[in-house]
C-alpha positions in Angstrom: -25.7 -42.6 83.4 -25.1 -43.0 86.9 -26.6 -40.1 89.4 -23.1 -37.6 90.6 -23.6 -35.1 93.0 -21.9 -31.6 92.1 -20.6 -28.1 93.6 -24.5 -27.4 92.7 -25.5 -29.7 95.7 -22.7 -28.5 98.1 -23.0 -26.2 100.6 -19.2 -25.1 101.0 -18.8 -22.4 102.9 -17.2 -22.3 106.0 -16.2 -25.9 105.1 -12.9 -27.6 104.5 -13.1 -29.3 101.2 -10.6 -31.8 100.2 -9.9 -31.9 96.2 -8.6 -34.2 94.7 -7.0 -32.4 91.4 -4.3 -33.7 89.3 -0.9 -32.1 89.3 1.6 -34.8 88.0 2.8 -32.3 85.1 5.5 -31.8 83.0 8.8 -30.3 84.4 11.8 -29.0 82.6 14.4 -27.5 84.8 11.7 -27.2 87.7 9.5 -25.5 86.5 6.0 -26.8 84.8 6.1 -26.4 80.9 2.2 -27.9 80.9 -0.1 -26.3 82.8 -3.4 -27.9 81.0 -4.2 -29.7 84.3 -4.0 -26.8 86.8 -6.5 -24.4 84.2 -8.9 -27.5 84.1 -8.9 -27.6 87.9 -9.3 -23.6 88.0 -13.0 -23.8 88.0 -13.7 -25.8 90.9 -10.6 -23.8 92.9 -12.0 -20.6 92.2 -15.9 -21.6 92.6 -15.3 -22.9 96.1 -12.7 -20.3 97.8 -15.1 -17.2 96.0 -17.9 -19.0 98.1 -16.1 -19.1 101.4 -14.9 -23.0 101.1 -11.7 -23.5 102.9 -10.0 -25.2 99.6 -7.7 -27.8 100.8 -5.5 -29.6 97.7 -4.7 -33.2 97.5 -2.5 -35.0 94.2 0.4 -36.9 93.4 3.2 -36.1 91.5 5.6 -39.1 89.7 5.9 -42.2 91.3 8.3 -41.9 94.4 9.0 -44.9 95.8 9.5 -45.8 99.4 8.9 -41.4 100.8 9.7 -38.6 100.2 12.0 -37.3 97.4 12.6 -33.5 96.4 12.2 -34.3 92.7 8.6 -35.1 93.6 7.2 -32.6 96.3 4.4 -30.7 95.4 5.8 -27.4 96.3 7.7 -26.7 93.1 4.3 -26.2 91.3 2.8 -24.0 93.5 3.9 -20.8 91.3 2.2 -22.6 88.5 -1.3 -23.3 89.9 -0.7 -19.5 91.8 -0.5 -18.3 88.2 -3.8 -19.9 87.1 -6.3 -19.3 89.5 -4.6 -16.3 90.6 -4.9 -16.5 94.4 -2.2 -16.9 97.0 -1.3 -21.0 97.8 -0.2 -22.2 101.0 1.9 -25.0 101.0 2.6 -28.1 104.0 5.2 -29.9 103.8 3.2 -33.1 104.5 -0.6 -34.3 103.8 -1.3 -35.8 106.9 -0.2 -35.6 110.8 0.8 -32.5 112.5 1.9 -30.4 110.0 -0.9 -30.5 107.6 -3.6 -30.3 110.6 -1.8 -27.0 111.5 -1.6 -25.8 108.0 -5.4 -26.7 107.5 -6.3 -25.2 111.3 -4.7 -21.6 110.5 -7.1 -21.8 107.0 -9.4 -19.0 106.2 -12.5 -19.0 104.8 -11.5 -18.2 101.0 -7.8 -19.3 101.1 -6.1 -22.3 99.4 -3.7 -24.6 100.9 -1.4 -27.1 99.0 -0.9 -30.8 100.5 2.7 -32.6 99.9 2.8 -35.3 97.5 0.3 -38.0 98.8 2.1 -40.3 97.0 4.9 -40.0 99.7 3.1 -42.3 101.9 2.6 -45.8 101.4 -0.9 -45.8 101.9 -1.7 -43.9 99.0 -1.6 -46.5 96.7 -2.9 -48.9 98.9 -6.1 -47.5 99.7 -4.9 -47.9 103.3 -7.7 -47.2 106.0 -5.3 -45.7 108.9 -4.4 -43.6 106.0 -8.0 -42.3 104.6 -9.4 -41.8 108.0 -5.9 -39.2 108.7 -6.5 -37.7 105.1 -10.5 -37.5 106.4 -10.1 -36.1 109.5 -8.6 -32.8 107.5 -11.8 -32.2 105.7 -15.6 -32.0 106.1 -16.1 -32.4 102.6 -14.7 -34.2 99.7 -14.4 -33.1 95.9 -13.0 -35.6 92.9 -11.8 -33.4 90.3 -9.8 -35.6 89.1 -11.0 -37.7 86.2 -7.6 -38.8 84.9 -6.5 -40.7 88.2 -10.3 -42.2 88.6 -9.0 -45.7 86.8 -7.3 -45.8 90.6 -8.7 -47.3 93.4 -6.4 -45.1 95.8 -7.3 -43.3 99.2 -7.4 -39.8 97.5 -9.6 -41.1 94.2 -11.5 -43.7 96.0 -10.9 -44.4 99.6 -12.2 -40.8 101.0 -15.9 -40.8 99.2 -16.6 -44.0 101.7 -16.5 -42.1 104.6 -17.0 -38.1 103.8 -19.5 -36.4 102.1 -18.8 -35.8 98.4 -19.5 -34.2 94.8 -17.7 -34.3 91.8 -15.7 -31.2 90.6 -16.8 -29.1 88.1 -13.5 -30.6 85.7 -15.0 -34.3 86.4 -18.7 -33.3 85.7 -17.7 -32.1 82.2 -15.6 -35.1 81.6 -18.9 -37.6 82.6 -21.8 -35.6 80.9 -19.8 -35.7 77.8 -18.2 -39.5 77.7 -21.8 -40.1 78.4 -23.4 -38.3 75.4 -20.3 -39.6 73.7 -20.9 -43.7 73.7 -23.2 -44.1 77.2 -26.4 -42.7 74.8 -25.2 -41.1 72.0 -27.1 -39.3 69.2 -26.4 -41.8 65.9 -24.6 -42.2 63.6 -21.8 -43.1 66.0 -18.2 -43.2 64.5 -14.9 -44.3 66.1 -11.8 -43.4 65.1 -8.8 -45.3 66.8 -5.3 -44.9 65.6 -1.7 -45.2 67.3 0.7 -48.2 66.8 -0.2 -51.5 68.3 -4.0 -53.8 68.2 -2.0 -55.6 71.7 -2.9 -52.1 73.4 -6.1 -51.7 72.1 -7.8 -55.3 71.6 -10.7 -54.6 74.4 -11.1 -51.1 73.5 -11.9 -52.1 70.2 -14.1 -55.2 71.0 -15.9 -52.7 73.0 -16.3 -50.1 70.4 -17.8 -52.6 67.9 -20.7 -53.2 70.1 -21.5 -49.9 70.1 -20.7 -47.5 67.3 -21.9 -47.6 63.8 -18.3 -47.2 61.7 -14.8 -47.7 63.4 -12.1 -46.3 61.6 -8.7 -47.9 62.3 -5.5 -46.2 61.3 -2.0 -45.5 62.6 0.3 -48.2 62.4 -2.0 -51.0 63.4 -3.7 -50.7 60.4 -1.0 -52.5 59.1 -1.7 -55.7 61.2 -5.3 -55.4 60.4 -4.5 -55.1 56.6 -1.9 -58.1 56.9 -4.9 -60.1 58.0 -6.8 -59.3 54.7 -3.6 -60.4 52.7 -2.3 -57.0 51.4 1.9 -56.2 51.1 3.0 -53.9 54.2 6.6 -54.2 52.7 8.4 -53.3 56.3 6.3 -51.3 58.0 5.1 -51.5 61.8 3.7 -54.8 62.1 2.6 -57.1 64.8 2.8 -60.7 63.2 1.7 -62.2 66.9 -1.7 -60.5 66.4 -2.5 -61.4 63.1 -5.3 -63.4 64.2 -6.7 -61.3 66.7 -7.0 -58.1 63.8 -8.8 -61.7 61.8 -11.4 -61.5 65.1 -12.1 -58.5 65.3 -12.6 -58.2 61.3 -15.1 -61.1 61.9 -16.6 -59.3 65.0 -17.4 -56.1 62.5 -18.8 -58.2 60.5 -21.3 -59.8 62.7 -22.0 -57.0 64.5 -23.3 -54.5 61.4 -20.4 -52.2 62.3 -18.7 -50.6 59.3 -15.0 -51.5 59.9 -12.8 -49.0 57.4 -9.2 -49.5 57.0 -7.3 -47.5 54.8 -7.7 -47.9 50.8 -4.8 -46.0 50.1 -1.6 -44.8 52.2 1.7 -43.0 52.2 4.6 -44.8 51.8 8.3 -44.4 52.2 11.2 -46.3 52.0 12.7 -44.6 55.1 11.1 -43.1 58.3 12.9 -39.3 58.9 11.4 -35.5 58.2 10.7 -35.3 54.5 12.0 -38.6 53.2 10.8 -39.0 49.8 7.5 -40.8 49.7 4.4 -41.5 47.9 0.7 -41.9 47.7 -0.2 -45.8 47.0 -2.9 -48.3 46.9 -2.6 -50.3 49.8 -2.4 -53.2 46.9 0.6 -52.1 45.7 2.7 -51.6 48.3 6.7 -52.3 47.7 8.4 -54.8 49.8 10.9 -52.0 50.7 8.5 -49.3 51.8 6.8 -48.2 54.9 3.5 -47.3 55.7 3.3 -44.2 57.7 0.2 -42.2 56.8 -3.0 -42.6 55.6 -3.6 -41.6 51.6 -6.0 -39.0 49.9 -8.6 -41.4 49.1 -8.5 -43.3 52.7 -8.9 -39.2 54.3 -11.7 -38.3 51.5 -13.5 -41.2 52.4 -13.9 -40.4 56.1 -14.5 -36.8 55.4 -17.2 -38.1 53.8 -18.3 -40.4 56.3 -18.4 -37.6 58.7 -21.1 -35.7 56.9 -23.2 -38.5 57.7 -22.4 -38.9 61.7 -23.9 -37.3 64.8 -21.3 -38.4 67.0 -18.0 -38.8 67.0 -15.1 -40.4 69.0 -11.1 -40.4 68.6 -8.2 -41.8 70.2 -4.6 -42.1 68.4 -3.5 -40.3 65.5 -4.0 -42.1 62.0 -0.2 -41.6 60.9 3.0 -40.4 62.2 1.6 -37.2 62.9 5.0 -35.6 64.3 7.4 -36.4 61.3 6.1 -34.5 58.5 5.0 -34.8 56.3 3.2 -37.7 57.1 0.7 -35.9 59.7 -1.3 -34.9 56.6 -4.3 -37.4 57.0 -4.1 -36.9 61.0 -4.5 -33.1 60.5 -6.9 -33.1 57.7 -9.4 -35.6 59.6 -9.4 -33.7 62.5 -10.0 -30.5 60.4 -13.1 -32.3 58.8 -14.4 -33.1 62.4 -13.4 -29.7 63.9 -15.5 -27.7 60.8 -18.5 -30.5 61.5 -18.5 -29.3 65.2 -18.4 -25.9 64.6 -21.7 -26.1 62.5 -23.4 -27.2 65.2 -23.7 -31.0 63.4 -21.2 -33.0 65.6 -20.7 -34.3 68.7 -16.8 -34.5 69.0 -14.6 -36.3 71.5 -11.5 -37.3 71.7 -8.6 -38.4 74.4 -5.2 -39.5 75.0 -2.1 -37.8 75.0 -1.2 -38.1 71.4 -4.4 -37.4 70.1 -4.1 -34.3 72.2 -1.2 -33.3 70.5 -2.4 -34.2 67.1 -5.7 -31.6 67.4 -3.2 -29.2 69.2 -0.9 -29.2 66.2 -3.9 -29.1 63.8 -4.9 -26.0 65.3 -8.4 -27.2 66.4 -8.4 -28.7 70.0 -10.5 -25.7 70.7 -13.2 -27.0 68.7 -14.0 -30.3 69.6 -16.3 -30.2 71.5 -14.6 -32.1 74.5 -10.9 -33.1 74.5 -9.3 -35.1 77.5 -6.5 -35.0 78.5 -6.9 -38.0 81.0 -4.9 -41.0 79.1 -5.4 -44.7 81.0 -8.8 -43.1 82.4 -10.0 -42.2 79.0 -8.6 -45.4 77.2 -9.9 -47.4 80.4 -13.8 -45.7 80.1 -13.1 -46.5 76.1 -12.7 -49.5 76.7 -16.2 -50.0 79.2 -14.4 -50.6 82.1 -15.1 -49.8 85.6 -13.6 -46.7 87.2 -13.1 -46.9 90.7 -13.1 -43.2 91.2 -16.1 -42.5 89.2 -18.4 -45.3 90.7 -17.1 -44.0 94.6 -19.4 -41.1 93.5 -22.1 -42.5 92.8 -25.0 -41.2 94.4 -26.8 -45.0 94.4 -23.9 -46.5 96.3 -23.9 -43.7 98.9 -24.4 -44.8 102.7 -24.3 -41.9 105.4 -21.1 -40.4 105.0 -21.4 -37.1 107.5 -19.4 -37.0 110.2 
C-alpha cells in the first residue's frame, strides 16, 4: 500500500485546513433524512477544531448545471452537520472570491465554516487551475476526507493536494487501511461475494476479482446470465442474452485461474415479482418456463455459510436476491448473518460497499458488525474493480513535490 500522510503528521493549529468531506445527501422536504456521511466526517471535524485548526468545509451537493441553484446550496444542511459534531457552523454563500475570504478571515481558531456548493462553479469539475489556486489561497492546509468522491479528478478531490500541503482525513484513512487488508494483502482464504442485477456493470470488477480471491460467489440476478451460459432453464427471469458469452469468459477465466466460481444450486422462484407472491424453493435444473428467479435457495445459502467457516477474508458488493420484496431477501439476510457472527468471533475480516449492499446489512441488522462497511458507491466499485483513484493517488506521499506555500 501506498504511503498517506494523516491528522497524525499535521500540525493544525492555528492553521486553515480545507476538507474535503462529502455532503451530497438525501433530502426530503429540505431537510437531510441520511446523515451517514456527516457522522463519518465527525471525527476529522471534531479532531481538528478541538486542536485549534481553523476548519474550513468544502463539498458538492447534486449536480447543478451552469451556477448556482437553491435546490443545491450547501446551507440547507448546515442544521444537520451542526447536529453531529455538535459545534456551531458558519456558512458563505460562495467558496471562493470575496465572500468566502471574509468568512475564512473573521475564522477563529476552533470554529467551523461551511463553503457553498463548489459545484456551482465550473471549474470544479474541470480541475480548473485559476480555480484551485482561489480555492488554495483560503487554506494553509489540505484534508481529503472524502473517499467516496476520490474516483474524481476534480479541484476539491485532486487539484488542491498539487499545490498545498496535505493528509488524508481520519474517514479516508479507515476506508484505505481496510480496502487494503481487504484485497491489496489480505489474510487467505479470500472470498468475494458480488450480487446485484446486471454482469454489463460489473464485467471488470469481476475479471479483477478472479485474479485475486480464492472463491467468488455470484448471485443476484446476474446469476441468471451466468447460469444461462451453463445451459440451465431461467424460465423469465432477469436476463442479459447480450452477455451470454461474456458470463462463458469469465466461467473459463475461474477456471484457469484456480478461483472457485459458485453460482447458486438451488433458488427461489416465483411466477410473479410482488410482496409475498407465492413462490418456491427449486433446483436451479428444474426451473419452470413461467417462473422467476429472485433469491437464492437453502442449499445455495448453506453452502456459503459453509464456505465462510473456511475464509479469513471477506468481500461484498450487491445483494444475492431481491432483498427489499420479501420474502425473497431471505438468502441476502441469512449470508450476511453468517458473515456478521464470523466477524464477531474475531475469525473474519469483513468488507463490504455500495449502496444496496448498505441497505441489505442495514436491514439484516448487522452493518455494525462488519468490520468495515462503505458507503462510497462508484469509489468502492471503482477500487473493486483495481482502478486508479485520482483522489487517493494525489495523496500519496511518493508523488509529493514541495507543496508549502
Amino acid at each position: 500500500m501506498a504511503a498517506f500522510r494523516t491528522l497524525d503528521d499535521a500540525d493544525v493549529k492555528g492553521k486553515r485546513v480545507l476538507v474535503r468531506i462529502d455532503l451530497n445527501l438525501p433530502m426530503a422536504d429540505g431537510k437531510v433524512t441520511d446523515d451517514t456521511r456527516v457522522r463519518a466526517a465527525e471525527p476529522t471535524i471534531k479532531e481538528i477544531a478541538d486542536k485549534g485548526g481553523r476548519v474550513i468545509l468544502l463539498a458538492h451537493f447534486g449536480r447543478p448545471k451552469g451556477g448556482p441553484e437553491a435546490k443545491y446550496s450547501l446551507k440547507q444542511v448546515v442544521p444537520a452537520v451542526v447536529a453531529v459534531i455538535g459545534k456551531p457552523v458558519a456558512f458563505a454563500e460562495d467558496c471562493v472570491g470575496q465572500t468566502a475570504e471574509k468568512a475564512v478571515a473573521v475564522m477563529k481558531d476552533g470554529n467551523v465554516l461551511l463553503l457553498e456548493n463548489t459545484r456551482f462553479h465550473a471549474g470544479e469539475e474541470k480541475n480548473d487551475p485559476a480555480f484551485i489556486d482561489a480555492l488554495a489561497r483560503l487554506g494553509d492546509l489540505y484534508v481529503n476526507d472524502a473517499f467516496s468522491a476520490a474516483h474524481r479528478a476534480h479541484a476539491t478531490t485532486y487539484g488542491l493536494a498539487k499545490l498545498l500541503p496535505f493528509a488524508a482525513g481520519r474517514s479516508m484513512q479507515a476506508e484505505l487501511e481496510h480496502l487494503a487488508k481487504a484485497l491489496t494483502k489480505p489474510a487467505r482464504p479470500l472470498m468475494a461475494v458480488v450480487g446485484g442485477a446486471k454482469i454489463s456493470t460489473k464485467i471488470a470488477l469481476l475479471e479483477n476479482l478472479l485474479a485475486k480471491v480464492d472463491v467468488l460467489v455470484i448471485g443476484g440476478a446476474m446469476a441468471n446470465t451466468f447460469l444461462a451460459a451453463r445451459g440451465k432453464p431461467i424460465g423469465k427471469s432477469l436476463t442479459e442474452p447480450d452477455q451470454m458469452d461474456t458470463a462463458k469468459n469469465i466461467l473459463a477465466a475461474a477456471a484457469a485461474s484456480g478461483a472457485a466460481l459458485v453460482l447458486p444450486e438451488d433458488v427461489v422462484a416465483a411466477k410473479e415479482f410482488k410482496a409475498n407472491a407465492a413462490h418456491r424453493a427449486v433446483s436451479v435444473d428444474h426451473v419452470a418456463d413461467d417462473e422467476m428467479i429472485l433469491d437464492a435457495g437453502p442449499k445455495t445459502i448453506e453452502g456459503v455459510r459453509r464456505r465462510l467457516q473456511n475464509v479469513a477474508t471477506l468481500v461484498w458488493n450487491g445483494p444475492v436476491g431481491a432483498f427489499e420484496t420479501p420474502p425473497f431477501g431471505a438468502g441476502t439476510l441469512a449470508m450476511a448473518k453468517a458473515a456478521a457472527e464470523r466477524t464477531k468471533a474475531g475469525k473474519l475480516l469483513s468488507v463490504a460497499g455500495g449502496g444496496d449492499t448498505v441497505a441489505a446489512l442495514a436491514a439484516a441488522g448487522v452493518e455494525d458488525d462488519f468490520t468495515y462497511v462503505s458507503t462510497a458507491g462508484g469509489a468502492f466499485l471503482e477500487w473493486l474493480e483495481g482502478k486508479n483513484l485520482p483522489g487517493v493517488s494525489a495523496l500519496n506521499i511518493a508523488g509529493e513535490k514541495g507543496r508549502e506555500r
